[in-house]
N, C-alpha and C positions, 0 to 999 in steps of 0.2 A: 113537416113535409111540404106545405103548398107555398112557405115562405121560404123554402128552399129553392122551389122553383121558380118564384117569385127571383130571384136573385143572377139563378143562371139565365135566365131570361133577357133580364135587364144587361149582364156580362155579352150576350150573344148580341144586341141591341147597337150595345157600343163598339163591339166589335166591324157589325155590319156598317154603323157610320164612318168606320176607320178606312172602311175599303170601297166605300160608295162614294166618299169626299172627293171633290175637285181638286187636282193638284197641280200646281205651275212651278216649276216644268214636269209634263208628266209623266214623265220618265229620265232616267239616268243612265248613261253608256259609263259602265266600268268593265275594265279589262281584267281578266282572269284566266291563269296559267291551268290550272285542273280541268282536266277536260279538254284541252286545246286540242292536244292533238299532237305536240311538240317533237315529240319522241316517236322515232321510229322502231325501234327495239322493246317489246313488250315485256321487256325483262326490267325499264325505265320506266320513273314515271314522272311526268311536268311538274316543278315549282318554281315559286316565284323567286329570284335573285334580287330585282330591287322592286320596292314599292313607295309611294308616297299616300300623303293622308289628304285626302281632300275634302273642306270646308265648305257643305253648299247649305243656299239657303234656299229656302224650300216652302211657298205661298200655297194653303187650302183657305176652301171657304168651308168653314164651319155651318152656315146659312148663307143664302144667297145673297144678301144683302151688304155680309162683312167677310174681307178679307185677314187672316191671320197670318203671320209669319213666323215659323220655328229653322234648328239649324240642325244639320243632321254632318255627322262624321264619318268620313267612306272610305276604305282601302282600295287604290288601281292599284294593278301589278303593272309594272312595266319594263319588266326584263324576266322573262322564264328563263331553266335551263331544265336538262333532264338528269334525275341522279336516279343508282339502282332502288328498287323496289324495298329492300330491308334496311335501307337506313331509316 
């Protein structure tokens, strides 16, 4: 039992370092058709028509001292249209 806790502990740990870390750039503008708003007919609903993949690289400091670098893979939509609701 207490090595159990012992465990989720340490999970919750690294979680919190995941979301406390310094990031450069610290944030991302991706565009996204759900939700938009596109459609004026509630009987419609917004998706995406074209999208592309976009390649960013993405600088945290793991410690203050050193900088890391990883790559993260991200869909933008950049063409909505509205189609009916049951397709």
């Amino acid at each position: 039992m207490f090595s159990q806790l012992i465990e989720e502990f340490k999970n919750i740990l690294q979680y919190l370092n995941l979301i406390f870390r310094k990031y450069d750039p610290p944030s991302v503008i991706l565009h996204r058709c759900g939700g938009s708003g596109c459609c004026l007919n509630k009987n419609e609903r917004c998706i995406h028509s074209k999208h592309e993949k976009l390649y960013l690289e993405i600088a945290y400091l793991p410690d203050p001292d050193y900088m890391k670098k990883t790559y993260l893979v991200a869909t933008n939509h950049t063409a909505c249209e509205c189609v009916a609701k049951n397709v």
